[in-house]
N, C-alpha and C positions, 0 to 999 in steps of 0.2 A: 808906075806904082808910086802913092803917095807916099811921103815919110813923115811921121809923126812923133812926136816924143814921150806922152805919157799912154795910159791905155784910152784907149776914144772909139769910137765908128765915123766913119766919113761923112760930112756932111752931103756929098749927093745921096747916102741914103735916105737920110732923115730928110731929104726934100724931093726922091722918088716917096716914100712914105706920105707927104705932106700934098703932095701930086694926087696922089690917090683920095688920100683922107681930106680934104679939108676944115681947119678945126677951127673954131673962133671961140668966143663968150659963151658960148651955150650949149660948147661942148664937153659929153662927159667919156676922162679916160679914165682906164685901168691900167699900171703897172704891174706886168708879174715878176719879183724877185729883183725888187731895185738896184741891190746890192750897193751900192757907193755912190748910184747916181749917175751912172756914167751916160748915160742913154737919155737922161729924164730933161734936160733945162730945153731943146729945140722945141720938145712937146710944150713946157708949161710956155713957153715964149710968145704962143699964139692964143692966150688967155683963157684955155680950156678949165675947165675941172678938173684934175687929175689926183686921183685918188692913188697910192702907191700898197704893194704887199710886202713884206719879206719875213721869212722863218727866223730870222737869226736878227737877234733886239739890238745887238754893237752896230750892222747897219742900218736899223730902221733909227737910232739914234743918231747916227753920225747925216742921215737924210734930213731925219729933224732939223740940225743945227744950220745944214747949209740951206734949204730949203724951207724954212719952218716959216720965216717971218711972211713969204706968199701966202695970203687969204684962200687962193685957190689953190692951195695943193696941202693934202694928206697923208699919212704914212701909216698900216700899222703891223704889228708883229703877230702875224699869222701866215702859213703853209696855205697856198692858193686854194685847195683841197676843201681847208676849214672856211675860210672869206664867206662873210655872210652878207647878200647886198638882193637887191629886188631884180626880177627876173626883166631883159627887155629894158635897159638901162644903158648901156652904155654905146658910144657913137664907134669908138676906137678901145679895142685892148691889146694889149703888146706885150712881148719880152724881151728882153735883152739877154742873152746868155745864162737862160734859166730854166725856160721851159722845160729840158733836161732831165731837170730834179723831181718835174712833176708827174703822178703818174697819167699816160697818158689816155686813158679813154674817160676817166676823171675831169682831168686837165681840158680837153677836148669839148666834151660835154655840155662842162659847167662855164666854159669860158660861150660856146653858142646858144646858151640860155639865158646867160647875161648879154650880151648883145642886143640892141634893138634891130629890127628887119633891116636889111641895108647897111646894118654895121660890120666894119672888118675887124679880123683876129689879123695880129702880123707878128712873126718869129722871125728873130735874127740873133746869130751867137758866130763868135768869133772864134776862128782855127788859126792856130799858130803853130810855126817850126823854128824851132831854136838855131840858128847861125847854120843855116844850112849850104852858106858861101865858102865858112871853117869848118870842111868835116872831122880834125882831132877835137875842136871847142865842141860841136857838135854832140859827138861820141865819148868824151869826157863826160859833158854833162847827163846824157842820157842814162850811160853807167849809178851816177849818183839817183836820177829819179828811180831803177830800178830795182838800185835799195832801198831808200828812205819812201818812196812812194811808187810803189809801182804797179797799181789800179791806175794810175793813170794812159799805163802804155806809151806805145812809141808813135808819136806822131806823125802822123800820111797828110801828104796834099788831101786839100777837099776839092773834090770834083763833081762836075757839073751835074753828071748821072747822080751823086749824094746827094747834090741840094733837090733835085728833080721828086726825089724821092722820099725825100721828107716834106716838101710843098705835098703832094699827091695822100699823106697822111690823112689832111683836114676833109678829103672828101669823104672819108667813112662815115663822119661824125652829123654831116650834111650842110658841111660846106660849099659853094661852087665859086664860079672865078678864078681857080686857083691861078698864083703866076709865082717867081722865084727869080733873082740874081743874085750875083758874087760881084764881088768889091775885096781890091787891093792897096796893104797898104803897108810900110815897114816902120816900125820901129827900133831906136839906137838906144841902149843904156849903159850909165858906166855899169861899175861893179854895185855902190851901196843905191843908185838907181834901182835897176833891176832887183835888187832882194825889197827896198821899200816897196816894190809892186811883188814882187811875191807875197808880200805877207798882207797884201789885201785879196788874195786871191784866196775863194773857199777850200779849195782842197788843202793847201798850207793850214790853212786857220783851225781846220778839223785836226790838227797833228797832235799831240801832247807840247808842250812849251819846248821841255826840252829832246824832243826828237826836234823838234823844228829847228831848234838853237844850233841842235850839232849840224843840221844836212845846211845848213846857212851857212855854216862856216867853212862848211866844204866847196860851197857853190862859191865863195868869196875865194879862198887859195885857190880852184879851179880858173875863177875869172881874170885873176892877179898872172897866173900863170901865160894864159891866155892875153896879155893885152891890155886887162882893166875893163872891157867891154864887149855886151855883146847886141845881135841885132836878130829882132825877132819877125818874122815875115807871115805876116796876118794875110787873111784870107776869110772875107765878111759874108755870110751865108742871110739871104732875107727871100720869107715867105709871105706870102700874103692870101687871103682866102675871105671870102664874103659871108654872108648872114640872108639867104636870099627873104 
């Protein structure tokens, strides 16, 4: 299992992805739901087009800044849902840990109409379990998400049959080829670590300020208690499905 330190996806995805796809000059992608960018620099790397979406304007701004000065690459603030773009267009569309939000025979649809014949749709999103080495750090913190947030529930391994069965989705839609892997990998944070990544994280960001102020400060004495750190163990879900 790899260890990594901020939030990322493993580069053998992105060059299983790259395996599949391959992108150059004259190819055009779609991002859905960039959120921060995390997924986006291996795609612009190989000189494509890439046009990006996201609902929420703090990160289509914060994409602009780090990405803006590339001639090839776009951002804008809209819900994939609303995205207005010509049908039979793009070579690659992809998500990063978002597809989720979108609804999905919408989602589905509108993403294989956009495609050109031969192009692939590819989901990938990231499962994580919090210190599941320290089950008090553990069960501590769980305690806190199931007050301050707790739509989020309790996190379960993601297993093979899960991913199996979210790849198997895209064929209603009239997808074929479908294929699916998982990828492992840990990350370690201290204490003010781990909360800078929380509060890039949508479900925090949706909180009121100060509910999110208070369960921070609980997750801070909890982590303090704890150690000073903790380590979270990722588990990379990726789909892949054609445009026959």
């Amino acid at each position: 299992m790899t260890e990594v330190k901020g939030l990322t996806y493993p580069a053998q995805l992105h060059e299983d992805i790259l395996h599949e796809v391959p992108l150059n000059g004259t190819s055009k992608v779609l991002e859905i739901g960039i959120g921060m960018g995390q997924a986006t620099m291996p795609f612009l790397d190989t000189g494509c087009l890439l046009t990006a979406v996201d609902p929420d304007e703090r990160m289509t701004a914060v994409c602009e800044k780090v990405f803006g000065e590339n001639s090839r690459f776009s951002v804008f603030t809209s819900r994939f849902e609303d995205f207005e773009d010509e049908n039979d267009t793009f070579d690659l569309i992809y998500s990063a840990s978002a597809f989720h939000e979108v609804e999905q025979e919408a989602g589905y649809t509108k993403a294989f109409a956009l495609l050109k014949s031969g192009g692939t749709f590819v989901r990938f999103s990231n499962h994580s379990m919090r210190a599941i080495a320290r089950p008090n750090l553990s069960a501590a913190l769980q305690k806190l998400y199931s007050i301050y947030l707790p739509r989020t529930g309790t996190p379960r391994p993601y297993k093979e049959a899960q991913a199996q069965k979210r790849a198997e989705i895209a064929l209603k839609y009239g997808f074929t080829d479908i294929a699916c892997k998982r990828y492992y990998q840990t990350r370690v944070y201290t204490t003010e670590e781990f909360l800078d990544y929380l509060a890039t994280d949508a479900d925090h960001l949706e909180m009121s300020e100060t509910k999110r102020t208070a369960f921070f400060n609980e997750i801070r004495k909890t982590l303090v208690r704890y150690g000073g750190s903790v380590t979270l163990y990722d588990t990379i879900d990726l789909q892949i499905a054609k445009k026959p």
